[in-house]
C-alpha positions as CSV (number, residue, x, y, z in Angstrom):
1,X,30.8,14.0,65.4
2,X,32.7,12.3,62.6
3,X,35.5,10.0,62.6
4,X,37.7,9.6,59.4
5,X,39.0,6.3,58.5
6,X,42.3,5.8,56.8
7,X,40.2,5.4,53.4
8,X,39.8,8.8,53.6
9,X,42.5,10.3,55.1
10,X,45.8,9.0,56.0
11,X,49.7,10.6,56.3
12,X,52.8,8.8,57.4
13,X,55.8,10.3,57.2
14,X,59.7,9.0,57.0
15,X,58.0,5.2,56.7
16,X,61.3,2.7,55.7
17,X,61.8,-0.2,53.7
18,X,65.0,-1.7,54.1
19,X,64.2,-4.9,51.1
20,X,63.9,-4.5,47.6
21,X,60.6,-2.3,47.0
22,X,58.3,-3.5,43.9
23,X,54.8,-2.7,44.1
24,X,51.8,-4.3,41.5
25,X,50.4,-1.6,39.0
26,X,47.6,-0.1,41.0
27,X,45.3,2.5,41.4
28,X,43.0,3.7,44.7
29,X,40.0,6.4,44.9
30,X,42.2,9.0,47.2
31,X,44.4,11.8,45.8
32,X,48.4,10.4,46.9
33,X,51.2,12.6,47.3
34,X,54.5,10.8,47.6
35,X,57.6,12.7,48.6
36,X,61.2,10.1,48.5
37,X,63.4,10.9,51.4
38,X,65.8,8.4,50.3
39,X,66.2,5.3,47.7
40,X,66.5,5.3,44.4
41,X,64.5,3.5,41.7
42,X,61.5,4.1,39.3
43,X,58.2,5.3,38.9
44,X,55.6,3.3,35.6
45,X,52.2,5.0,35.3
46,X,50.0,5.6,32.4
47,X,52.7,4.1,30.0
48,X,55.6,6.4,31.5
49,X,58.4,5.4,33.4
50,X,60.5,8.2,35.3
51,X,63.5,7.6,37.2
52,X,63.2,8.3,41.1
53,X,65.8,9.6,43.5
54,X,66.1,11.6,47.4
55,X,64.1,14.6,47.2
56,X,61.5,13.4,44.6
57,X,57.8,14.2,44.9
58,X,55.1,12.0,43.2
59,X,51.5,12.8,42.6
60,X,48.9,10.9,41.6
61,X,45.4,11.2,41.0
62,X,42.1,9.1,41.8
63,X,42.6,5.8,39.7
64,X,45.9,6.9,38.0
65,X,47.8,3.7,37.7
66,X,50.9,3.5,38.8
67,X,53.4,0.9,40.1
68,X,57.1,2.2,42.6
69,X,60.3,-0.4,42.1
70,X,63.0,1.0,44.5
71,X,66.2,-1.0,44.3
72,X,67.2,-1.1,48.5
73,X,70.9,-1.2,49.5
74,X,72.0,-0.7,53.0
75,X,73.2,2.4,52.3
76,X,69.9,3.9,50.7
77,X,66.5,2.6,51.5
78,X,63.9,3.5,50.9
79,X,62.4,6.1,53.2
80,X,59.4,8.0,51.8
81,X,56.3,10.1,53.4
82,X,53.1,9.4,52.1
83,X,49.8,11.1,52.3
84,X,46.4,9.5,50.8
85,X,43.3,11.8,51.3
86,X,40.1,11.6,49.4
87,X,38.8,14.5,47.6
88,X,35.1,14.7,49.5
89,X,37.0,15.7,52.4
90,X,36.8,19.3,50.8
91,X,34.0,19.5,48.9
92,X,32.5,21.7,51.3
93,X,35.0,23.9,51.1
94,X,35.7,24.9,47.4
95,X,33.1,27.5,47.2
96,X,35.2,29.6,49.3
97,X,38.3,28.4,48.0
98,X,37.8,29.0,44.0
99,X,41.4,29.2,42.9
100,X,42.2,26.2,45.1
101,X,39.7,24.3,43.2
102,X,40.5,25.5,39.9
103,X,43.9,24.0,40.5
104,X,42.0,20.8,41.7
105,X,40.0,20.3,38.2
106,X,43.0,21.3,36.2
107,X,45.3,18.5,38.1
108,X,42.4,15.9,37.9
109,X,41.9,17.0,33.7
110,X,45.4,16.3,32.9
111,X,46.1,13.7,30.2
112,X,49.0,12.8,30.8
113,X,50.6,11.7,33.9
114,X,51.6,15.0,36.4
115,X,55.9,14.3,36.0
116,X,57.4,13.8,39.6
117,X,58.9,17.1,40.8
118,X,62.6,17.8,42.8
119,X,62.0,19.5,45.5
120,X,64.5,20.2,48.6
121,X,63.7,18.3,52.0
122,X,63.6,22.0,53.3
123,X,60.7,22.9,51.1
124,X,57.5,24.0,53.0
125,X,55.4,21.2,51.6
126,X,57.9,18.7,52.9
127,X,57.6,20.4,56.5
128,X,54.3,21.0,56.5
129,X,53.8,17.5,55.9
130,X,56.2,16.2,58.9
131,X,54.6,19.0,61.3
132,X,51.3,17.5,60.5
133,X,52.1,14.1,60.8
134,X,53.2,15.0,64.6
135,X,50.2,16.6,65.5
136,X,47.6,14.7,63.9
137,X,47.7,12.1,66.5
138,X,47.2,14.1,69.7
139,X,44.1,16.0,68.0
140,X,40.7,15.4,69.7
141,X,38.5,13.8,67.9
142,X,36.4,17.1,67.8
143,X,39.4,18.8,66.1
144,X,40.1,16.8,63.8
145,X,38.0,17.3,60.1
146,X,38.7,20.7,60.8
147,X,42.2,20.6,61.0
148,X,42.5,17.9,58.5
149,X,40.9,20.5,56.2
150,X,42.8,23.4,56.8
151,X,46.2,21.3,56.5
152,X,44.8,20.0,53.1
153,X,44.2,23.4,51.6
154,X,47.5,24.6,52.7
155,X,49.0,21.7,51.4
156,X,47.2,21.7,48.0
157,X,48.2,25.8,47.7
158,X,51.7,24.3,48.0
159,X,51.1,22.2,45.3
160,X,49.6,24.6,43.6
161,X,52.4,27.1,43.8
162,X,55.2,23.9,43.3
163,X,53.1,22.9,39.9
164,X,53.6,26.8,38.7
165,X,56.7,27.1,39.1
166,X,57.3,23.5,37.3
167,X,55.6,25.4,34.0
168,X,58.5,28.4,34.6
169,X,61.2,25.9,35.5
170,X,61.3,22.4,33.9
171,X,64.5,21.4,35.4
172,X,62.1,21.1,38.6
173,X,60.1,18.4,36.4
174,X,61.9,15.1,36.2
175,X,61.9,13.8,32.9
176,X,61.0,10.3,31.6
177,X,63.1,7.6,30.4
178,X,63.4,5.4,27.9
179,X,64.4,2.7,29.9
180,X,61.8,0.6,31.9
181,X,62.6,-2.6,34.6
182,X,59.2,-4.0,32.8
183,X,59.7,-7.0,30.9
184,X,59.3,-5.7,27.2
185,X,56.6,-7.4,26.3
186,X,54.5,-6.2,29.4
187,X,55.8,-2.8,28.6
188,X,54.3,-3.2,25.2
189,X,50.7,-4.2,26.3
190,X,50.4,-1.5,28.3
191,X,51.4,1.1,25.3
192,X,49.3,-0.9,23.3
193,X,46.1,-0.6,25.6
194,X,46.9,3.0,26.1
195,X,46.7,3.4,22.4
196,X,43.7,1.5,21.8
197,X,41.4,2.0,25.0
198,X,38.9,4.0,23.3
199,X,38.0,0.9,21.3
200,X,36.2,-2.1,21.8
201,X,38.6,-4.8,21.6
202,X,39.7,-8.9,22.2
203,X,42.8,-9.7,24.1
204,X,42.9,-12.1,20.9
205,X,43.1,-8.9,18.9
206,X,46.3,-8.1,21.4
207,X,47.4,-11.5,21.1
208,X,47.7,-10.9,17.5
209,X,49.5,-7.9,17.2
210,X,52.4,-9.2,20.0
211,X,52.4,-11.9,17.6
212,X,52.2,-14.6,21.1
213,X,49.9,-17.0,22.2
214,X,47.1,-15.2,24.4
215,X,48.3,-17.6,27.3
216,X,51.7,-17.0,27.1
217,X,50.8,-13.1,27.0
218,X,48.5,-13.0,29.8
219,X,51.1,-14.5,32.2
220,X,54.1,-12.4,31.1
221,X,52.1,-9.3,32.1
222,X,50.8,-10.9,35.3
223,X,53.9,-11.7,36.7
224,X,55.2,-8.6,35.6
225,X,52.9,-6.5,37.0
226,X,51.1,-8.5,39.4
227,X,47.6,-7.6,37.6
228,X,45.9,-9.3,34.5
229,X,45.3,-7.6,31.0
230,X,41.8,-7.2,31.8
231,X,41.9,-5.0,34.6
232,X,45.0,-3.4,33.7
233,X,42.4,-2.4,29.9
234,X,39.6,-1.7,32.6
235,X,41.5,0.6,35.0
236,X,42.8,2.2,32.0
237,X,39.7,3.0,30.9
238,X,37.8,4.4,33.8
239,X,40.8,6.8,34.3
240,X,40.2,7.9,31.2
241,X,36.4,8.5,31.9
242,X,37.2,10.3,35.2
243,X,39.3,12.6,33.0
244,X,35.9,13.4,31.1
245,X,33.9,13.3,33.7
246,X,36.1,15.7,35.6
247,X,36.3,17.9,32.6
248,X,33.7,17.8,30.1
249,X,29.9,18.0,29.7
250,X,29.4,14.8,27.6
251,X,26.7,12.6,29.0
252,X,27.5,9.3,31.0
253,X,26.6,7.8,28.0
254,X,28.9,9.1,25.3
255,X,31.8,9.1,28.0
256,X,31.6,5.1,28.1
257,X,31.6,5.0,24.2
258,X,34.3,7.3,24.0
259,X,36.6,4.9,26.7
260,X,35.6,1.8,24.5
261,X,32.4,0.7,26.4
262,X,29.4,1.3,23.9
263,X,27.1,0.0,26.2
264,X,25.9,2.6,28.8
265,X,24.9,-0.1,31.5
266,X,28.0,-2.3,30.9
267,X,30.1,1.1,31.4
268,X,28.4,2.0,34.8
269,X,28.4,-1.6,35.8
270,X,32.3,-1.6,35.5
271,X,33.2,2.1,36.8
272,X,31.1,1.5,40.2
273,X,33.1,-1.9,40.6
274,X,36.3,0.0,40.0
275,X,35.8,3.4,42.0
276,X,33.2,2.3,44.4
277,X,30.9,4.9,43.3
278,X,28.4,5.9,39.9
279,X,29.9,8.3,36.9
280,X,27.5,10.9,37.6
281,X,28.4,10.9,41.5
282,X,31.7,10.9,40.5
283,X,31.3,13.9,38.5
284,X,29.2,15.8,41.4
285,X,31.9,15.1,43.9
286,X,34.5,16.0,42.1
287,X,33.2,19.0,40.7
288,X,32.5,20.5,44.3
289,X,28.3,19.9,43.8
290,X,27.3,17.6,46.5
């Protein structure tokens, strides 16, 4: 009999903040989908920002970066349900479930970040999410990977049929902004790594081209963000390398030269301390093979 932990699967819906909500730049191993019941703010990931309002839904996947500042007033706060799930819950399944993987490897592929959607607090996914939450709980144990399974295909058919319709319909898509609550230099680090991950580099090379003291640098971006340059470049990097791994058939290998880490053993070192797990496992689990 197995028992899931929360690493691996976990829903709450309707959770409230009622203070100012401003989360560090981050990035977990489970797929997270995000819908906003209330609150207004905005959404910074992968160099992006996009405004955030009631009845917007967020996804992100494995080790996309991404940091939430909701500005709370006592008329809106923020009231959002999440769901984190990782993706070995199904791998299992996909051989029966082709076009439900497909859409899988073509979400986990993308370049750039998947734009949040609007979508009505009537929409199936939003209720299928709430009706879920409130049954979860009184499952037997016995019950439960099944049921978690069947609730995540539905959902990810959903999402599947939501992403469509966002190709058809881009006023579904919610665009991104020009404006950013970063501090500008932080803002600028962050365009600048994204531009230059695939390089080796020096944060004195960074430094430079701010034209600041490496110091001075390091903490505007930490207190900014609540992470360092370093880790910010590394979990840049292995997102990047999931993306390949996900997608292409290059070897381990060339994937860590083409993310900026020419060393194979330095790249493997780094990607297990990031995602807990080898690139080639990575690659098997996500591609349905283990």
């Amino acid at each position: 009999m197995s028992i899931l932990g929360k690493e691996q699967f976990d829903l709450a819906c309707r959770r409230t903040s009622t203070a100012t909500f401003r989360e560090i730049f981050h990035a977990h191993s489970q797929m997270e989908v995000t819908y906003i019941h209330d609150g207004y703010g905005q959404l910074i990931t992968e160099g992006q920002a996009f405004p955030l309002e009631p009845g917007t839904l967020m996804i992100f996947r494995p080790f996309q970066l991404h940091q939430v500042q909701i500005q709370v007033t006592d008329e809106h706060p923020f009231v959002r349900s999440v769901l984190m799930y990782d993706l070995d819950l199904l791998k299992g399944s996909w051989r029966h479930f082709t076009a439900i993987h497909d859409f899988v490897q073509e979400l986990l592929g993308q370049n750039s970040p998947i734009a949040p959607f609007i979508l009505p607090s009537a929409s199936m996914l939003v209720q299928l999410m709430e009706q879920f939450a409130q049954v979860h709980p009184n499952l037997l144990p016995y019950e439960r990977e099944e049921h978690i399974r069947l609730f995540l295909l539905h959902l990810l058919g959903q999402i599947k049929y939501i992403w469509e319709e966002g190709k058809h319909s881009p006023s579904q898509l919610v665009p991104p902004t020009s404006s950013s609550l970063l501090h500008p230099h932080a803002e600028a680090v962050m365009q600048w790594i994204e531009e230059h991950y695939d390089e080796p580099f020096h944060l004195k090379d960074l430094a430079s081209e701010m034209h600041m003291s490496l110091y001075h640098l390091s903490h505007v971006f930490k207190k900014a963000t609540g992470t360092t340059i370093v880790a910010y470049a590394q979990a840049t990097r292995i997102r990047h390398a999931c993306i390949l791994l996900a997608r292409t058939s290059y070897s381990v290998p060339e994937i860590g030269h083409r993310v900026g880490m020419s060393t194979p053993s330095y790249f493997c070192k780094v990607f297990r301390t990031v995602t807990g797990t080898t690139p080639h496992q990575y690659r098997l689990n996500v591609q349905g093979r283990t």
